[in-house]
N, C-alpha and C positions, 0 to 999 in steps of 0.2 A: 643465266647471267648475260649473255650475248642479246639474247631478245630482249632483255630489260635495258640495253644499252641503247640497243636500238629505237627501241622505243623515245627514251631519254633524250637522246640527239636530236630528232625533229622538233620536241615540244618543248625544248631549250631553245632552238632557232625561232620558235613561234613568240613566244614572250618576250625575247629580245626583239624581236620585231615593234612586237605592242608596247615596247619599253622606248623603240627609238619614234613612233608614231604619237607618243601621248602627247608632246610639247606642241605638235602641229595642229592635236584634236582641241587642245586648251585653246589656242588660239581660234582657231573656226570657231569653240563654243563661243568664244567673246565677242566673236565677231557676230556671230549672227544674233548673241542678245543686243548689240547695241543698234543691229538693223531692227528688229523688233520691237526694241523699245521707241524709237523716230519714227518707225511706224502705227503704234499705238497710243498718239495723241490724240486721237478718238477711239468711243465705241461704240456699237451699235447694239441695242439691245430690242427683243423683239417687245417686249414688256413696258409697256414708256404710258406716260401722260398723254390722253390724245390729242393736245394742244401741241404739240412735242414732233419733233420729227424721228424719233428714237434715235437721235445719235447725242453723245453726250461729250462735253469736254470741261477737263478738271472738277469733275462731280455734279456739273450742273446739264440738265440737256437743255438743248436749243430747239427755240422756241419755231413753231410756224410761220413763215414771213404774212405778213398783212399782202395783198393782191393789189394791184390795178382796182380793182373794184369797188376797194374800199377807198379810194380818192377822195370820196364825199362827209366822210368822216372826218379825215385829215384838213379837209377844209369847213368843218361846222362851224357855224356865227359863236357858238360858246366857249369855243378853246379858248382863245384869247382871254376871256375873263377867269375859265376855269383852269386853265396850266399857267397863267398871269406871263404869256409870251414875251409881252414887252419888255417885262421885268428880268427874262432870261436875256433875254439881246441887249439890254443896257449893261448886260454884267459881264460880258466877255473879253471888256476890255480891250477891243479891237482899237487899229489903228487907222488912220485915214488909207494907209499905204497897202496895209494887211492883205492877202490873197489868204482868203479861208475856203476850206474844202466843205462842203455840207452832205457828208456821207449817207446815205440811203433819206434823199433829198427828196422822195416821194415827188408831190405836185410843184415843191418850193416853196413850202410856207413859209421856212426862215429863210430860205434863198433870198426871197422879195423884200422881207423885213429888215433881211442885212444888208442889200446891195449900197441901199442908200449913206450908210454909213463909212461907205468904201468908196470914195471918190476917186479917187488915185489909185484903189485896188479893183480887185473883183472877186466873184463868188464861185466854186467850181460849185456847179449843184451835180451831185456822182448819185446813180442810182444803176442797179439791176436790169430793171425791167423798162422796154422800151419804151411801153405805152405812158406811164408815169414820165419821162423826156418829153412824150407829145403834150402833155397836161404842160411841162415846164416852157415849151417853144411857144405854145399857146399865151399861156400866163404873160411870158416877158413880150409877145408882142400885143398884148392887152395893156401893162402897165407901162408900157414904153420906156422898159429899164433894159441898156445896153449893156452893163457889168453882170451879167450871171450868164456863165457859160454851160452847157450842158453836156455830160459826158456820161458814159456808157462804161459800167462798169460791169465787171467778170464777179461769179461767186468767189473767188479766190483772188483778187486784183481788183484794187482802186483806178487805176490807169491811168495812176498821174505819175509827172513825170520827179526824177530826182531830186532831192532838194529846192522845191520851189512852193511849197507851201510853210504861211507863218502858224495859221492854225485849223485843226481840223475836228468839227464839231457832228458829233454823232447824238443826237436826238434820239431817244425810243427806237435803235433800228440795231445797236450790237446785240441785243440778245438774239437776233435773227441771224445774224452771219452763221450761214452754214458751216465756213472755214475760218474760223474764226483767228486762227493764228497764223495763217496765210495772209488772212485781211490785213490785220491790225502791223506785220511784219510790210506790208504793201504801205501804209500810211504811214509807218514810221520811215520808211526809206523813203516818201515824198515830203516829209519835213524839215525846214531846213534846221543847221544847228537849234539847237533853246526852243526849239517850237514848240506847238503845244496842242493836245486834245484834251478836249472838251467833253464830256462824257454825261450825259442824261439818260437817266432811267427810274422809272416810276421805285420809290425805294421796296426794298424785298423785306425790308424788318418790322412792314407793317399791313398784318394781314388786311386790315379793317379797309388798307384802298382800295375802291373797286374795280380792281383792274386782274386779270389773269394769271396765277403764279409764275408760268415762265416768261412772261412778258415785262416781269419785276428784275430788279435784280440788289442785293444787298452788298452797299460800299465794301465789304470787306472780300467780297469775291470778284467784284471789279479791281479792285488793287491786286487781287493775287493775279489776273488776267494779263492786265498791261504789264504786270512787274515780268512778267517771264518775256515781253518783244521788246526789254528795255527803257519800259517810260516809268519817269519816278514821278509820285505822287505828290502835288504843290497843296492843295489845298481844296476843301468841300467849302462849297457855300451852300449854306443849307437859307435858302430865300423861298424857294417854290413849295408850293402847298402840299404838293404832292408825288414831286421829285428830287432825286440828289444832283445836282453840278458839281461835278468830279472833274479837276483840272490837274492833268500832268503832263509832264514836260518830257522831251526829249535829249537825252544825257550828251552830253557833248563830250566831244573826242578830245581827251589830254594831250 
C-alpha cells in the first residue's frame, strides 16, 4: 500500500502539471497555425506546367514572365490591328489630369499611346527588368514624349509612392507577378481614394485563343484575386477580341 502511494504522488503531480500547461499549449497551437497559414499563400510544387514557374497562388500557378527578349514581339506591326489597342486606350476613360501607372510596362507600348492623352498628367511606365526601361528611355527620346516616367520595380513592389496614382493599368503582365499579393497590395496603397485598376488578360474561358493556358486568365479568378487586396469589381467591358477589360476600384475609407 505504501509503494502504491508512492507511486501515486508523483503521477498526480505529473498531470496536474500537464493539466496547468494545456491552456498555454492551445494557445502556441493557434498561434503557430495562424503563422502558417500567412505563410502559405503560396505553394510550390515540383509537378507544374512547364510554362509555369511551379509556384501557385489561389489554385492557379503563375505563369513565366515574357524576357527582355521578347521586346520584338511586344512591339510587332500587327498588335494594334490584332488586340485593337486603340480601342483599349479610348476606353479607359482617362482624364486630361489622370497619373496612370502602366504596370509591367515592358518597352511602353501603351505608355506611348497614353501619354498623349495626358496633358496635364503623366504615365508611370513600372516594369522589373532593366533593360525593358532602356527600350522605354530610348522610345521617349525617339518620340519626344516628355510625360512617361520610368521606374524600376521590385518582384514584390511597384515603387510608387502613396496615394498618388488615379489609375493603374496592368496589360497581359498579372499572371506573371511572381508575388502576386505583395504586388497588387503595393498598387493598391499607391492608389488614391476611388482609383482604379484596369486589368487585361487574354480570357481563360476560351480555349480556342491562341494564346498559352497560364498566360490566360478567366474573369472569375481575377475577381477572386483583387477581391482579397481590397479592390471591388466595377465592371467588364467585353470590346476586345481576344481579352477581358476588368475595371475595379479601390474602396474608400468610411
Amino acid at each position: 500500500m505504501k509503494n502504491t502511494a508512492q507511486f501515486i504522488k508523483p503521477l498526480a503531480a505529473i498531470i496536474l502539471a500537464i493539466i496547468c500547461l494545456l491552456p498555454l499549449n492551445a494557445c502556441a497551437a493557434v498561434k503557430a497555425s495562424e503563422t502558417a497559414s500567412s505563410e502559405n499563400i503560396y505553394q510550390q510544387r515540383t509537378v507544374h506546367n512547364p510554362d509555369g514557374i511551379g509556384k501557385f497562388y489561389m489554385g492557379r500557378e503563375i505563369a513565366q514572365v515574357m524576357g527582355y527578349q521578347g521586346a520584338g514581339w511586344l512591339e510587332r506591326p500587327s498588335r494594334g490591328m490584332e488586340e485593337k489597342s486603340a480601342r483599349l486606350v479610348n476606353n479607359l476613360d482617362l482624364k486630361p489630369t489622370d497619373i496612370l501607372a502602366d504596370i509591367g510596362a515592358g518597352t511602353g507600348y501603351f505608355s506611348f499611346r497614353i501619354a498623349p492623352l495626358l496633358p496635364e498628367g503623366k504615365v508611370l511606365a513600372v516594369d522589373v527588368q532593366p533593360e525593358m526601361l532602356e527600350f522605354i528611355k530610348l522610345n521617349k527620346q525617339e518620340k519626344n514624349i516628355a510625360n512617361v516616367e520610368p521606374i524600376l520595380g521590385s518582384i514584390a513592389d511597384p515603387n510608387l509612392p502613396e496615394n498618388s496614382v488615379d489609375v493603374a493599368l496592368l496589360v497581359d503582365a498579372y499572371h506573371e507577378f511572381e508575388y502576386p499579393r505583395e504586388m497588387m497590395q503595393g498598387i493598391v496603397k499607391a492608389l488614391k481614394p476611388g482609383g482604379r485598376v484596369v486589368s487585361i488578360e487574354f480570357r481563360g474561358e476560351n480555349p480556342l485563343i491562341p494564346i498559352k493556358g497560364l498566360h490566360k486568365m478567366t474573369q472569375k479568378q481575377v475577381k477572386k484575386e483583387m477581391a482579397v487586396v481590397g479592390l471591388v469589381w466595377k465592371e467588364t467591358k467585353e470590346i476586345l477580341p481576344q481579352q477581358h477589360l476588368m475595371v475595379f476600384e479601390k474602396k474608400t475609407k468610411i
